[in-house]
C-alpha positions as CSV (number, residue, x, y, z in Angstrom):
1,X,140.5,-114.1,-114.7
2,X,142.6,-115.5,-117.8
3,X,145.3,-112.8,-117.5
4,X,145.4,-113.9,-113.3
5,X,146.0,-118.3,-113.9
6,X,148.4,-116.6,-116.6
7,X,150.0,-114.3,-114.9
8,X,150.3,-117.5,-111.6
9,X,151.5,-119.7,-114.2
10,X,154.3,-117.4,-115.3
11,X,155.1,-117.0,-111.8
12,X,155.3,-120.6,-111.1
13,X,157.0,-120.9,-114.1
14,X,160.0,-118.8,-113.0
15,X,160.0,-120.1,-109.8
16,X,160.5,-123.8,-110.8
17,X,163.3,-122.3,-113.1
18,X,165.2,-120.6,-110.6
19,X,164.9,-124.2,-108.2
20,X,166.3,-126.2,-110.7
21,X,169.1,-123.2,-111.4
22,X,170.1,-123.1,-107.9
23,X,170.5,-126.9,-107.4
24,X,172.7,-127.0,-110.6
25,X,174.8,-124.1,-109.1
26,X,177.9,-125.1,-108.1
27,X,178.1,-125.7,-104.3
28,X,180.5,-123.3,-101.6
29,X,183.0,-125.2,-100.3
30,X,182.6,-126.4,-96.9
31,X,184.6,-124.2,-94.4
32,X,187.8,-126.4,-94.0
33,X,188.4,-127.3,-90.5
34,X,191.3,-124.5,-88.5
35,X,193.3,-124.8,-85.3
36,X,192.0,-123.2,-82.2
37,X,194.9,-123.6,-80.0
38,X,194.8,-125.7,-76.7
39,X,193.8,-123.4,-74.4
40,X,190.1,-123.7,-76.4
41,X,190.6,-127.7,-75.7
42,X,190.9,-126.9,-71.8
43,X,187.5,-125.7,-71.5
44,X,186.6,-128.7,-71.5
45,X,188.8,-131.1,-71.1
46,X,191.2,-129.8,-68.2
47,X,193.1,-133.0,-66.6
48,X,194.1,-133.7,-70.1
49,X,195.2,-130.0,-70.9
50,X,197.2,-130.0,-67.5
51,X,198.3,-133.1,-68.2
52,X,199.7,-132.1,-70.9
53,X,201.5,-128.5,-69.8
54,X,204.1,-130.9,-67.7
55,X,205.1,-132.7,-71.3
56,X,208.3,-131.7,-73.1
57,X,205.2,-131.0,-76.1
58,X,204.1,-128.0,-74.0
59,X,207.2,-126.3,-74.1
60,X,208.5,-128.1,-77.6
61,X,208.8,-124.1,-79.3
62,X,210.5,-122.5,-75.7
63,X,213.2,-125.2,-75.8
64,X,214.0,-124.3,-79.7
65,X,214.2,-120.8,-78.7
66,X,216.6,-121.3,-76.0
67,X,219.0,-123.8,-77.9
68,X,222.3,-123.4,-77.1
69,X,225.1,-122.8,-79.5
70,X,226.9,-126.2,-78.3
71,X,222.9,-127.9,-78.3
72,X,223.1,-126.9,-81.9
73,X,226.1,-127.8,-83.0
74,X,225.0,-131.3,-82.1
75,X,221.6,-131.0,-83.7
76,X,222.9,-130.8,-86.7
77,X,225.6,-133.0,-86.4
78,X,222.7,-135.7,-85.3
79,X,220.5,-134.0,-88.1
80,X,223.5,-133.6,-90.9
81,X,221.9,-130.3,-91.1
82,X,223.3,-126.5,-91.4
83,X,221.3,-124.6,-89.6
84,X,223.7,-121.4,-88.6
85,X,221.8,-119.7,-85.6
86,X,218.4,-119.4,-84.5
87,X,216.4,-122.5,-85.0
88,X,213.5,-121.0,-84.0
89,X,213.3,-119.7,-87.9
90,X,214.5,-122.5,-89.3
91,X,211.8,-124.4,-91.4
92,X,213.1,-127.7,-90.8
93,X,213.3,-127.1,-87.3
94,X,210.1,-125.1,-86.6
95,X,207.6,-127.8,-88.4
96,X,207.9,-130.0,-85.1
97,X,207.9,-127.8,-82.4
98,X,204.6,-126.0,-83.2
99,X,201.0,-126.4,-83.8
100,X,199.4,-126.7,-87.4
101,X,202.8,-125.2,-89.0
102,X,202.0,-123.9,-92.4
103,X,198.3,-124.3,-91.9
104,X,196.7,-120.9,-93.2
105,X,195.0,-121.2,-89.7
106,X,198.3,-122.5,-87.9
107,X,201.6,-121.3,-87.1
108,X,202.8,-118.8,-88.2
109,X,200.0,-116.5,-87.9
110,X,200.4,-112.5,-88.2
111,X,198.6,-112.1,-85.1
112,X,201.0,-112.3,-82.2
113,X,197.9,-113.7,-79.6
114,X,197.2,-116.6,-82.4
115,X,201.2,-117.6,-82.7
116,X,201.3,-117.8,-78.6
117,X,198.4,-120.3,-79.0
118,X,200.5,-122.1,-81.6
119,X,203.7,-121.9,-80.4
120,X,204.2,-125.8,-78.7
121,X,203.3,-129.0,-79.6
122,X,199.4,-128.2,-78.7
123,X,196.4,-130.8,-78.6
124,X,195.6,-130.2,-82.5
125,X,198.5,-131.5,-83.1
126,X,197.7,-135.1,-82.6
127,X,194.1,-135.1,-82.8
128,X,193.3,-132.7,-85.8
129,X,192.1,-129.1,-86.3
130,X,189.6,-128.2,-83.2
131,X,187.2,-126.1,-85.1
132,X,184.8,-129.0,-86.0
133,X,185.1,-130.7,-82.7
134,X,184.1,-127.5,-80.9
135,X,181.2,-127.3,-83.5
136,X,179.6,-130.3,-82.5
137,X,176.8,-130.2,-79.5
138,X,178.6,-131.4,-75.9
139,X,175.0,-133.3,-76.1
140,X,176.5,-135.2,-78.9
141,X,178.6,-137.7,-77.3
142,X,179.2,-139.9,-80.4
143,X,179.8,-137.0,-83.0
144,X,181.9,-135.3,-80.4
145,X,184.3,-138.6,-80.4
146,X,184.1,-138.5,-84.5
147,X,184.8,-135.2,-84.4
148,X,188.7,-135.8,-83.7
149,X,191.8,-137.9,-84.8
150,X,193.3,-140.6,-83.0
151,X,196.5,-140.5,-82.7
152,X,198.9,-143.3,-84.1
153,X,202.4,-144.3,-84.3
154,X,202.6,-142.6,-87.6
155,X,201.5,-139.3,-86.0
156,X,203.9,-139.4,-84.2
157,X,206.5,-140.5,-86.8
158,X,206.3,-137.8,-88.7
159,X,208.7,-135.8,-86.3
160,X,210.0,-138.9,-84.2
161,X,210.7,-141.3,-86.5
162,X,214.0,-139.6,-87.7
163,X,215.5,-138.3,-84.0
164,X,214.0,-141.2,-82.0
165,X,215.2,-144.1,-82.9
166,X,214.0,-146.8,-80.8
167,X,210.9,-144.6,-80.2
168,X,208.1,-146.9,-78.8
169,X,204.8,-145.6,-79.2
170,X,202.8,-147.6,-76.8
171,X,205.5,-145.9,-73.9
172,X,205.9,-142.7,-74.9
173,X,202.0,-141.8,-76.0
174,X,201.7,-142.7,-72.0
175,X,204.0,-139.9,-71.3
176,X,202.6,-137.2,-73.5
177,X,199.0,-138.3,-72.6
178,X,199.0,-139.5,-69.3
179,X,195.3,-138.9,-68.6
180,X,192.6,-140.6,-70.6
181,X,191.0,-138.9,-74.1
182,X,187.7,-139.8,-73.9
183,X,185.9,-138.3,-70.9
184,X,185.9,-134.3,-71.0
185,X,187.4,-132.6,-67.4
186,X,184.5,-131.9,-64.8
């Protein structure tokens, strides 16, 4: 009987050192948050997505790709940059015309099917990553409307603000989201 509340208090013994060990241990990181593309955002919210496919945003990476010589020869005069040929691989050019650019989870990606859902100015691009919004319940109206960014004038400054100069945020966010945010697509 001794040698049994022994052998239990051993037991228990190990077992509140392993508890305390494992709450001291460090942590795993939280998964960070990664672009889905915005043909995951359709699902549910399709007047916005087609909406959206009209915009100059939807076909932002197309129009690099088809830039003419005389088109370029006047970005970078308006730029005061030298980029020869191709603009589609230029850095300074493809950061703006494409979804989550230099992301690990954004463009480019090595998969081909990933880079076509990356390839524009997509949804992400505005409002955030999609992979925590998509994690939250559709029950969860609140956390859903958490979930994402808002865009802002300075979103949009970060490409606009040099090329645009009188850009007006107010007008053009009207343009490039002409349907409201909040209510998903039925």
């Amino acid at each position: 009987m001794v040698k049994r509340i022994l052998a239990m208090a051993v037991v228990a013994g190990l077992a509140m050192s392993f508890a305390s060990w494992a709450a001291d241990a460090p942590k795993a990181a939280a998964p960070k948050d990664t672009y889905v593309g915005a043909t995951k955002c359709k699902m549910c919210h399709m007047k916005q997505y087609k909406a959206w496919a009209e915009t100059m945003h939807a076909k932002a990476f197309e129009g690099l790709k088809a830039t003419t010589p005389e088109q370029l020869k006047k970005m970078n005069e308006l730029f005061k940059a030298a980029v020869k040929e191709k603009p589609e691989t230029d850095e300074a050019c493809v950061g703006c015309h494409v979804t989550g650019h230099k992301d690990p989870s954004g463009y480019p990606q090595k998969d081909e099917v990933k880079n076509a859902a990356l390839a524009f100015v997509g949804c992400e691009v505005c409002h955030g990553p999609g992979s925590k919004h998509m994690a939250v319940p559709m029950s969860d109206k609140e956390g859903r409307k958490k979930s994402i960014l808002t865009a802002t004038a300075e979103t949009c400054a970060k490409c606009h603000g040099t090329i645009t100069p009188k850009f007006d945020f107010a007008e053009m966010s009207k343009k490039v989201h002409p349907v409201a945010v909040a209510a998903p697509a039925k």
